[in-house]
KETI-244825 format. One record per residue (C-alpha): x, y, z; residue number from 1; residue in three letters. Coordinates in steps of 0.001 Angstrom, whole numbers, plus 500000, padded with zeros to 6 digits. Example, Ala and Ser with C-alpha at 12.3 -4.5 7.8 and 13.67 -1.06 7.14 Angstrom:
SITE      xx      yy      zz  seq  type
SITE  512300  495500  507800    1   ALA
SITE  513670  498940  507140    2   SER
END
This chain:
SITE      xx      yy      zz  seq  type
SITE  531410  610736  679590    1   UNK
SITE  532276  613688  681733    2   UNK
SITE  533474  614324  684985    3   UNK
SITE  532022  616065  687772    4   UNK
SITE  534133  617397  690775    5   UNK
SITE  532696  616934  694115    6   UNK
SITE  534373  618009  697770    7   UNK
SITE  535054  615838  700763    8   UNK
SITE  534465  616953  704348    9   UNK
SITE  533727  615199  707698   10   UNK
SITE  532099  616167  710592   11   UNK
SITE  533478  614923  713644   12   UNK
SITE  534257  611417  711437   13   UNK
SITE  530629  611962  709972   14   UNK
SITE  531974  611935  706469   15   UNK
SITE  530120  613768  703429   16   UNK
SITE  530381  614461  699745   17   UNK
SITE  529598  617219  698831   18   UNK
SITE  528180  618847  695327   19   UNK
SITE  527808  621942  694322   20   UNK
SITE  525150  622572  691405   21   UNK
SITE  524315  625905  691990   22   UNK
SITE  522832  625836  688444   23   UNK
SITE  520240  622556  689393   24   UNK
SITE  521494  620633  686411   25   UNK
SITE  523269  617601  688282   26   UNK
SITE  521012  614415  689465   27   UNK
SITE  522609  611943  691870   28   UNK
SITE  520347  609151  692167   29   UNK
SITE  519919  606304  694782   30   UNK
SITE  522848  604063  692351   31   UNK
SITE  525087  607018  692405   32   UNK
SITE  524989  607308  695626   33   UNK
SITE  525565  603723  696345   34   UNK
SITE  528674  603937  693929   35   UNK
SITE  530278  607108  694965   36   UNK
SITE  530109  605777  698954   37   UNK
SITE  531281  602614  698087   38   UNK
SITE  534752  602823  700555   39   UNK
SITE  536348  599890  698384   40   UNK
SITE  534982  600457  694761   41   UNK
SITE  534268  604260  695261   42   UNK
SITE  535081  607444  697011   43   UNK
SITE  533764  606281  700580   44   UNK
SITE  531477  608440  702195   45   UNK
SITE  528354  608201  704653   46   UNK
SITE  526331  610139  702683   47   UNK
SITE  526118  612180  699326   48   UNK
SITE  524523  616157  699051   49   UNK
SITE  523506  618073  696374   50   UNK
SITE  523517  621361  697176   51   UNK
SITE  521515  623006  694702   52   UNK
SITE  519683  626291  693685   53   UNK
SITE  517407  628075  696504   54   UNK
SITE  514175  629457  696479   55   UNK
SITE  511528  630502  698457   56   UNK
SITE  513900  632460  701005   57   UNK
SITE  516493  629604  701000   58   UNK
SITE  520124  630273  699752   59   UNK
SITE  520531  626869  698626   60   UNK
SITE  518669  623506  698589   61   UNK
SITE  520031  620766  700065   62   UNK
SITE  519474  616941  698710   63   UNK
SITE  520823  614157  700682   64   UNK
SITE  521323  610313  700062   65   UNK
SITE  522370  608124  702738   66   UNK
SITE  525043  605530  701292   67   UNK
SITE  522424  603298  700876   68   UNK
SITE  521086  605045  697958   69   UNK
SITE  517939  606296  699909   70   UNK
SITE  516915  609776  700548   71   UNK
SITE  517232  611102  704183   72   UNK
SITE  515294  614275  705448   73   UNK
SITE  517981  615673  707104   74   UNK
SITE  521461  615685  708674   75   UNK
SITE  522958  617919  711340   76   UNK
SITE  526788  616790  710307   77   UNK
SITE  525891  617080  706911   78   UNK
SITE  524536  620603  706361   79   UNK
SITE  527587  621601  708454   80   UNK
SITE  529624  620091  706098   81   UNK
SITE  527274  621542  703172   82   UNK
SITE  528027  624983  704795   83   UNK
SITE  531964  624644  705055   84   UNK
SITE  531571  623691  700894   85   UNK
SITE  529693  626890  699865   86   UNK
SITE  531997  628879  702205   87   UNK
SITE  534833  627658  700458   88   UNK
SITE  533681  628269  697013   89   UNK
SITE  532935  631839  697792   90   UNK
SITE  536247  632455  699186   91   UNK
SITE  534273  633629  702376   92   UNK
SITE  535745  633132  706382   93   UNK
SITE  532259  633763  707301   94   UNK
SITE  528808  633170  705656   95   UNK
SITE  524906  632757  706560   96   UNK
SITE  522768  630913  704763   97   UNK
SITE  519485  629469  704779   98   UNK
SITE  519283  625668  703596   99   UNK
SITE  516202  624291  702211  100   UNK
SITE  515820  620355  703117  101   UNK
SITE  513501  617617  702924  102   UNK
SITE  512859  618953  706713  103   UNK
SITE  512183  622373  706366  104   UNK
SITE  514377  625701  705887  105   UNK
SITE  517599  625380  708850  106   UNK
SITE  519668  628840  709000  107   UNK
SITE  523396  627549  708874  108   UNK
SITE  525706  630572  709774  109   UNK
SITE  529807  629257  709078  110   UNK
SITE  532894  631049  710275  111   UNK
SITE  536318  629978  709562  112   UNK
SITE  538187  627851  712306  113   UNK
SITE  541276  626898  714246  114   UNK
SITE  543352  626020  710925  115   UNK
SITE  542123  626248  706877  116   UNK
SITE  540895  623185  706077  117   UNK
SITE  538127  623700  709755  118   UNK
SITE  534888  625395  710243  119   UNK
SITE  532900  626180  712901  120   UNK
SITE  529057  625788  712015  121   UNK
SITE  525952  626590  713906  122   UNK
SITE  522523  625149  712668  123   UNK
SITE  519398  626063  713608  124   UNK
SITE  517446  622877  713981  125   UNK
SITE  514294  623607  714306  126   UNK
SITE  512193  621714  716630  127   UNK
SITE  512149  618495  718766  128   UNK
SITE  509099  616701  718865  129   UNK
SITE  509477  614435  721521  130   UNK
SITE  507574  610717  722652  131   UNK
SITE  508399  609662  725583  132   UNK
SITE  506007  606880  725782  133   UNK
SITE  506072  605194  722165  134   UNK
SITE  504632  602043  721236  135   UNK
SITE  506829  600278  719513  136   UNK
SITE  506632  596290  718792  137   UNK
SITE  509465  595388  721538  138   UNK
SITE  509898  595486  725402  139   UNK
SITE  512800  598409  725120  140   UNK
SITE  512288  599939  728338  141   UNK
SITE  512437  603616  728594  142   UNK
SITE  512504  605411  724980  143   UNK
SITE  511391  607886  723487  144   UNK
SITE  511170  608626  719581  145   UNK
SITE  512125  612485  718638  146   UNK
SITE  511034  613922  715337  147   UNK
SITE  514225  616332  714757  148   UNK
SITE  512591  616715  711097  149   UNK
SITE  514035  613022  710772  150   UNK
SITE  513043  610170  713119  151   UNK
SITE  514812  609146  716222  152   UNK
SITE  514804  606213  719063  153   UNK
SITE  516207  607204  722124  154   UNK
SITE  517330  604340  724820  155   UNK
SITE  518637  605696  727747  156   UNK
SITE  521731  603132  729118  157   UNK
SITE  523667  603213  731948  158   UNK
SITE  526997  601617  730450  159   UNK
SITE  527736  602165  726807  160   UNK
SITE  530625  599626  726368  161   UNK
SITE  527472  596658  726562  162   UNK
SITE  525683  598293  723729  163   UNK
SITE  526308  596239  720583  164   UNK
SITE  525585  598734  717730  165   UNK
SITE  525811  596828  714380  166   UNK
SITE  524020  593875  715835  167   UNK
SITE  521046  595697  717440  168   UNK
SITE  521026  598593  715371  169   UNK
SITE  519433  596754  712519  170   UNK
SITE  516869  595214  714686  171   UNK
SITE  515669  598362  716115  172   UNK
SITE  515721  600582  713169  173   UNK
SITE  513322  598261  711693  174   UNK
SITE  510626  598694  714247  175   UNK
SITE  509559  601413  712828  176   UNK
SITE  507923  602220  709336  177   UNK
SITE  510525  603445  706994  178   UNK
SITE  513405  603099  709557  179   UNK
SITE  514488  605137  712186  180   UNK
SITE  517874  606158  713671  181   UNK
SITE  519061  604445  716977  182   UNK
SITE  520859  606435  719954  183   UNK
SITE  522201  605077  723001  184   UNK
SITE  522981  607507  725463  185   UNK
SITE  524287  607923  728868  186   UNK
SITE  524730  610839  731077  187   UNK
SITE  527913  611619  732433  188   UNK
SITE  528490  612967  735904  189   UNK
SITE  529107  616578  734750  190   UNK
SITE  526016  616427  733347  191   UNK
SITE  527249  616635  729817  192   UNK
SITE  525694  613390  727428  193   UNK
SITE  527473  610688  725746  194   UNK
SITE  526177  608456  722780  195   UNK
SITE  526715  605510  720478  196   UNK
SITE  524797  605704  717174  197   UNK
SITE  523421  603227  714559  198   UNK
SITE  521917  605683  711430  199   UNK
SITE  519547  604552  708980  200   UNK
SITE  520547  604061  705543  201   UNK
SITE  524211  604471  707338  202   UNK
SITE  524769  601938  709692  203   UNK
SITE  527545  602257  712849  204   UNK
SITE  528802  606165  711945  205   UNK
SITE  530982  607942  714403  206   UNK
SITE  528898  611077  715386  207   UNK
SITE  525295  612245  714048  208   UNK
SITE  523764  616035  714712  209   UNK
SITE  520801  615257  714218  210   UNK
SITE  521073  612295  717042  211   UNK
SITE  522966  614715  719213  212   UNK
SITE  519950  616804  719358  213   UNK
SITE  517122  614139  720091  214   UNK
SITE  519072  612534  723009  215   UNK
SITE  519442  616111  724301  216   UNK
SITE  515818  616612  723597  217   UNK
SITE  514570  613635  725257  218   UNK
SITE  517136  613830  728084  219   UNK
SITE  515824  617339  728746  220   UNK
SITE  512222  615859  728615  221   UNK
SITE  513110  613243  731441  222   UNK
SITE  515603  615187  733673  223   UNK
SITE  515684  619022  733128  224   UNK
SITE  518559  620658  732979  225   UNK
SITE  520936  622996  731554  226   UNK
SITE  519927  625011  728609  227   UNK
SITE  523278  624159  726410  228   UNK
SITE  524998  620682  726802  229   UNK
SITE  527558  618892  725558  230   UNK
SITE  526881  615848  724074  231   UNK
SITE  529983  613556  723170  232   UNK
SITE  530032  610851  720523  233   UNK
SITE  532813  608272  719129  234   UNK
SITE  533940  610933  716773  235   UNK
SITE  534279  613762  718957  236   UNK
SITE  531838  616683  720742  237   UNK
SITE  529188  619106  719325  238   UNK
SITE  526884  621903  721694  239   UNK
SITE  523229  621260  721601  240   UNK
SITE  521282  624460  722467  241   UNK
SITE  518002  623741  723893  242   UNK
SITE  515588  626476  723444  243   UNK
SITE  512396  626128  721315  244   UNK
SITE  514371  626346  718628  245   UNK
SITE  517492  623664  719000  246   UNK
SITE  520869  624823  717774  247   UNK
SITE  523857  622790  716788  248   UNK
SITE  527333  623820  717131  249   UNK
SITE  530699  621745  715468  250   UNK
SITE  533208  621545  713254  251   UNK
SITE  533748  620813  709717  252   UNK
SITE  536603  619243  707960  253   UNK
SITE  537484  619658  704745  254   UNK
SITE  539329  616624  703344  255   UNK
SITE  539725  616644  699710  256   UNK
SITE  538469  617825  696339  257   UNK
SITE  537822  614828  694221  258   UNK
SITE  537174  614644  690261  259   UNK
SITE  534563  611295  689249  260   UNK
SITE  533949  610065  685782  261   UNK
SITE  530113  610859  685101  262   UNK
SITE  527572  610618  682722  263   UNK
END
């Protein structure tokens, strides 16, 4: 038995590990995910990337398992904290790259930040495909579903405090086939969004990029409105650019550099 050295960051209380196999020799399979997020028997994470050899254009490849052992698309915390990692590895205050994922190729361009364990990352997102009239299995209201390379459900609500996320989340993430991630979201009078967020294969998480985008996406679909918004979650704030191409702006934290035993 070995052991294998993996990084911890977080964005906006989003938190990721992170590991680098450069040389695609490392597998981390839905059980070693499950183990290494485990926040009692493990390291404690909400999610586990592999950031592995490119290819095709791409710097790097990017592999992501939720903490529930299953394989998710895409993540707009995560690649930002996949970013911070390879920055820090090359010794570099500033780096582009281009990130192959399950959703497509996402340019991730990282410059250092306010102290040395913080980033700043901006993600290009690609595209929102947005739904506003889905037809789901349940009276919901007004939704819409976004395709941000992962899927989304989007419930506009006009007081966040009633919105009980671990008991509905469930519920709602099984309406559709293969799960989808829940938003609720409410504007603010500034004009700047605010969500709650259950994510599947996650649960109850304290911020999600990807999320941040579709409720910007959808909330642009139904209202207009500025180009660049804030959008403000449990754990904190990240910029949505909405152009045809989305971009996501936030921070990464490193945490920690942790050694597991592995086989």
């Amino acid at each position: 038995m070995g052991v294998v050295r993996l990084t911890k960051h977080h964005g906006l209380g989003n938190d990721f590990l992170v590991l680098l196999d450069l040389a695609g020799v490392a597998q981390v399979d839905g059980p070693a995910a499950r183990a290494l997020c485990d926040r009692r028997r493990g390291v404690g994470a909400d999610g586990v990337i592999v950031a592995g050899p490119g290819g095709g254009g791409a710097d790097v490849t990017m592999v992501l398992r939720n903490a529930d052992g299953s394989r998710a698309e895409m993540s707009g915390n995560g690649i930002r904290c996949l970013g911070q990692a390879v920055a820090l590895d090359r010794g570099a205050d500033r780096l582009d790259l281009v990130v192959a994922t399950d959703a497509g190729p996402r340019a991730v361009a990282v410059a250092s930040g306010p102290d040395a364990r913080t980033a700043s990352v901006r993600v290009d997102m690609g595209l929102a495909k947005v739904d506003l009239e889905p037809s789901l299995d349940a009276p919901l209201g007004r939704s819409a579903l976004v395709d941000m390379g992962n899927p989304h459900l989007v419930l506009p609500r006009e007081d966040l405090a009633t919105v009980d996320v671990r008991t509905d989340g469930p519920a709602l993430e099984a309406l559709v086939p293969g799960g989808v991630n829940v938003e609720w979201y409410r504007r603010r009078p500034a004009g700047d969004l605010e969500l709650v967020v259950w994510e599947r294969g996650a649960g109850a998480t304290e911020a999600c990029g990807t999320g941040a985008c579709a409720v910007a996406a959808a909330d642009a679909a139904w209202h207009g409105g500025a180009k660049t918004l804030q959008v403000h979650m449990p754990g904190g704030a990240v910029e949505v650019g909405l152009g045809e191409v989305l971009t996501l702006t936030g921070p990464s934290v490193f945490v920690a550099t942790v050694e597991v035993p592995w086989s």
